[in-house]
C-alpha positions in Angstrom: 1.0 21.1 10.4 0.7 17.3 9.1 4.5 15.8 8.4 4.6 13.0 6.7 8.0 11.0 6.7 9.7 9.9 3.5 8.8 6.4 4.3 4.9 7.3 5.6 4.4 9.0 1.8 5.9 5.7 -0.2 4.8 3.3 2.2 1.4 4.2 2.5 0.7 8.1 0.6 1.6 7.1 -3.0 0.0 3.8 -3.6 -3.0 5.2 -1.9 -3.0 7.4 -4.3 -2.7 5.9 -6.8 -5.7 3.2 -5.9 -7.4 6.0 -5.4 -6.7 7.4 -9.0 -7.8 4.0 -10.7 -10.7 3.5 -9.0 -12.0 7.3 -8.8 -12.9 6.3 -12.8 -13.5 2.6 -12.2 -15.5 1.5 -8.8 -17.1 4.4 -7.5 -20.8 4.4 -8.4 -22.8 7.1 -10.6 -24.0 8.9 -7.2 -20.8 9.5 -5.9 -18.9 10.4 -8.8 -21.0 13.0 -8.8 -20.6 14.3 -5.3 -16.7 14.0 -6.5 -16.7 16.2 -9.8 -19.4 18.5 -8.0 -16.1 19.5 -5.2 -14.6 22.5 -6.0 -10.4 22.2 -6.3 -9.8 22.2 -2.7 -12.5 20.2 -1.0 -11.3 17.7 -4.3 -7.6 17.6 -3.2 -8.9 17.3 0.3 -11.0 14.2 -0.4 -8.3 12.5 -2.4 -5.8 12.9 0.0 -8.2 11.5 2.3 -8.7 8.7 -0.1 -5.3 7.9 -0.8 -4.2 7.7 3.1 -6.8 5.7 3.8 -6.5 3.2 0.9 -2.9 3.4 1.8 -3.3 2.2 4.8 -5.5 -0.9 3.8 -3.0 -1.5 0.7 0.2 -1.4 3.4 -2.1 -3.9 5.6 -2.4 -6.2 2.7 1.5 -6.0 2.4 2.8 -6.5 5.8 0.4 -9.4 5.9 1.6 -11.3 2.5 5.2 -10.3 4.0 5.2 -13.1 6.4 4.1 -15.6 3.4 6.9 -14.2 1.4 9.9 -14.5 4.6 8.3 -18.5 4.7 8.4 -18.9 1.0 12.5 -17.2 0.8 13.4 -19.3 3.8 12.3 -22.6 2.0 14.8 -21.6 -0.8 17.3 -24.4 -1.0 19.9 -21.7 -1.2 18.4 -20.8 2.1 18.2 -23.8 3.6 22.2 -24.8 2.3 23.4 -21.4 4.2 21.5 -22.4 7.2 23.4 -25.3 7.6 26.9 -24.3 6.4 26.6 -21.2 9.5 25.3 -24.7 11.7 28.5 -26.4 10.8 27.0 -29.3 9.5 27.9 -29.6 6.2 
């Protein structure tokens, strides 16, 4: 049995899913829609939850990676920079 953690499904499960949704209508060409509407229910739900982990993963990717622009841009604060030097003592 697949268990998925309350921070694995909102992390990476639910905006999988919904890329997924958006571009099932939107980017997927003539061809594969369908293969898509051609699925009966479960090989569907099996293919979107497929989907949606794996565009999950490439949307949490793109998130940890603009995380590290976002801790540079927050430290550069001046609010920031005035408690980093009142816990140095030097103001």
């Amino acid at each position: 049995m697949l268990f998925i953690g309350m921070m694995d499904f909102f992390s990476i499960v639910a905006p999988g899913a919904q890329l997924t949704f958006l571009l099932i209508g939107e980017a997927v060409p003539a061809v594969l829609a369908d293969l898509y509407t051609g699925l009966d229910s479960v090989q569907a739900w099996a293919a979107f939850r497929f989907s949606s982990h794996r565009f999950g993963d490439l949307v949490f990717l793109l998130g940890v990676w603009l995380s590290g622009n976002y801790t540079w841009l927050r430290n550069s604060t001046m609010n920031c920079q005035f408690r980093h030097l009142i816990r140095r003592g030097r103001v």
